[in-house]
C-alpha positions in Angstrom: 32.9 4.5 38.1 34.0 6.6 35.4 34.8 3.5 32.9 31.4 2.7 33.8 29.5 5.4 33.2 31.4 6.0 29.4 30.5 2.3 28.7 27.0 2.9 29.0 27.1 6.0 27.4 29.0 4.3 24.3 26.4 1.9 24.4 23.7 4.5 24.4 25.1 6.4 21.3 25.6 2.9 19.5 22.2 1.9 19.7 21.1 5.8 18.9 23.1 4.9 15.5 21.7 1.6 14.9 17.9 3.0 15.4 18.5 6.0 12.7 19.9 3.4 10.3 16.8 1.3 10.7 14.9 4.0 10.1 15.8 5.1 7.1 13.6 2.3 5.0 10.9 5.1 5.4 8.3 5.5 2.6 7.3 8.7 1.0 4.9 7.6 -1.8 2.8 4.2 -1.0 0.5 3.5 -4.5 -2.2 0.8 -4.7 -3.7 -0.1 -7.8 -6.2 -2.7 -8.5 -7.6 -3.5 -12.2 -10.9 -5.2 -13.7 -11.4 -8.5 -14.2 -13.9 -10.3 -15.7 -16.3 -9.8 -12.8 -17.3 -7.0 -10.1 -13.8 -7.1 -9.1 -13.3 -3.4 -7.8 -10.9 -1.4 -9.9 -9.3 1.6 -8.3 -6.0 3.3 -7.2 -5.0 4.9 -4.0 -2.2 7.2 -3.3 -0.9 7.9 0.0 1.7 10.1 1.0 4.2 10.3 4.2 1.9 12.7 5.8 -1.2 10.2 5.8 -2.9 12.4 3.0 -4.5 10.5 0.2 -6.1 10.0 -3.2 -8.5 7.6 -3.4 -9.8 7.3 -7.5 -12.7 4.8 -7.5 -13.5 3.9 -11.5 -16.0 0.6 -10.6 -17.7 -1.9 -8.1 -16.1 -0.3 -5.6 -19.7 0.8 -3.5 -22.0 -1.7 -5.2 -22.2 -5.3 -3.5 -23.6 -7.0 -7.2 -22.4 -7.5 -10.4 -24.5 -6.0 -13.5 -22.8 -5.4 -16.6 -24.0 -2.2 -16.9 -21.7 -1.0 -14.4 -19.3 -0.3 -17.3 -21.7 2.2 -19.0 -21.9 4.1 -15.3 -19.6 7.2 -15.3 -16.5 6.1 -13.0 -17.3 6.7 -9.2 -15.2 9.8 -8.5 -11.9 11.3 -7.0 -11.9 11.2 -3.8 -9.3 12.7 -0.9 -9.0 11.7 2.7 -6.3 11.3 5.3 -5.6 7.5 6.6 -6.5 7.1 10.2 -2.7 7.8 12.0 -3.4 3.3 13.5 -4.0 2.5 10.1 -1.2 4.5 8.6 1.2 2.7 11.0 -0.3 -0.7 10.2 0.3 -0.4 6.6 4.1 0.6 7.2 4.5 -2.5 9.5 2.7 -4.4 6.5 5.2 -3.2 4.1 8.0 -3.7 6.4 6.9 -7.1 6.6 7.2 -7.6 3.3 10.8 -6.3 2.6 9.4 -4.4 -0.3 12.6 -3.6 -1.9 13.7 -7.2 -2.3 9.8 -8.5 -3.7 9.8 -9.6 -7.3 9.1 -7.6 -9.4 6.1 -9.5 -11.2 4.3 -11.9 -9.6 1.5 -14.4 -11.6 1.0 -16.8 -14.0 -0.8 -15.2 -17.3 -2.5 -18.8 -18.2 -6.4 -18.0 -16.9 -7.1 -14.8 -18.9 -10.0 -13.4 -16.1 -8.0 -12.5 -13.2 -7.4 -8.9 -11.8 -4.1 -7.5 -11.7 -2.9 -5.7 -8.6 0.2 -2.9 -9.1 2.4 -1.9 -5.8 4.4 1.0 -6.3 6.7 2.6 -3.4 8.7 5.4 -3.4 11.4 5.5 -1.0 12.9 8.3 1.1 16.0 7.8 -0.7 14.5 8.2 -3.6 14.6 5.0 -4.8 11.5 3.6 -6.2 9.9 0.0 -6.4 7.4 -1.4 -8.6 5.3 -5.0 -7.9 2.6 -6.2 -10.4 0.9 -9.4 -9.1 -1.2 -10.3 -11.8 -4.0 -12.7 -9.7 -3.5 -11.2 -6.7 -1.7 -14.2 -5.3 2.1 -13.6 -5.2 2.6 -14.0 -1.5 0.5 -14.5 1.9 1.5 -11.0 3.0 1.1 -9.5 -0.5 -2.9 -11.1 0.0 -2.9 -9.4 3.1 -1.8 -6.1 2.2 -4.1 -5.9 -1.0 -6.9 -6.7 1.1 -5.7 -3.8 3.8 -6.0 -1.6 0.9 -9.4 -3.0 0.1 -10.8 -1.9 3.3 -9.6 1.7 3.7 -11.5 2.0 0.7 -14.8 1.8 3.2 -13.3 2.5 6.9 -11.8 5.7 6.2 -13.4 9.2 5.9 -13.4 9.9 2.1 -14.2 13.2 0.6 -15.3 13.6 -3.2 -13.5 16.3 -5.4 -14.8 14.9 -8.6 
């Protein structure tokens, strides 16, 4: 009975181990950004943080549904601050888990259409290592599609504050 019970405790403490090792891809600094193209594309960048606090800096077409070209002359459409929703938060770690963002290429794109928006991924790691992804089109993967459009909509499901 004894040999028993220290097997399953051995086997408790191993998988205790293997848990906190898994755990340590944890991100402390997700960033978003998406640039203009030559359209209503909506430019902004997002910035959200370990404890679900973010930055949400919306320059264009990121409330209006048309394009107009005087959009441009418009003053950009404000800082805003928020917290992500703690389902969404979650999501978007699963997303970039997904992913394997440390192993992504780097750049992602072909540069021969001259019109497309460019779409920049940069995570900084608990460990203090750091990642950068530039997709230029948008189109480097399935699940890089998905999470660009994931940060597409917290841009209108979550509750955004301005500051400026």
């Amino acid at each position: 009975m004894k040999y028993i019970l220290s097997f399953c405790a051995m086997i408790f403490l191993f998988s205790c181990n293997s848990q906190k090792a898994n755990s340590g891809s944890k991100y402390s600094v997700i960033e978003y950004e998406a640039t203009p193209c030559f359209g209503s594309c909506p430019i902004f960048k997002m910035t959200i943080n370990a404890d679900r606090t973010a930055v949400f800096e919306a320059e264009h077409f990121n409330f209006s549904k048309g394009f107009s070209k005087g959009e441009f002359d418009k003053p950009r459409e404000g800082t805003f601050k928020g917290t992500i929703k703690e389902e969404d938060y979650k999501k978007l770690v699963a997303l970039l888990d997904g992913l394997d963002v440390k192993n992504l290429n780097e750049k992602y794109g072909e540069r021969n259409v001259t019109d497309l928006p460019t779409s920049h991924l940069r995570v900084n790691f608990e460990d203090g290592s750091t990642k950068h992804v530039e997709d230029y089109g948008k189109r480097g993967s399935e699940k890089l599609a998905e999470l660009y459009k994931f940060f597409e909509d917290l841009r209108n499901n979550q509750q955004w504050t301005k500051v400026n």
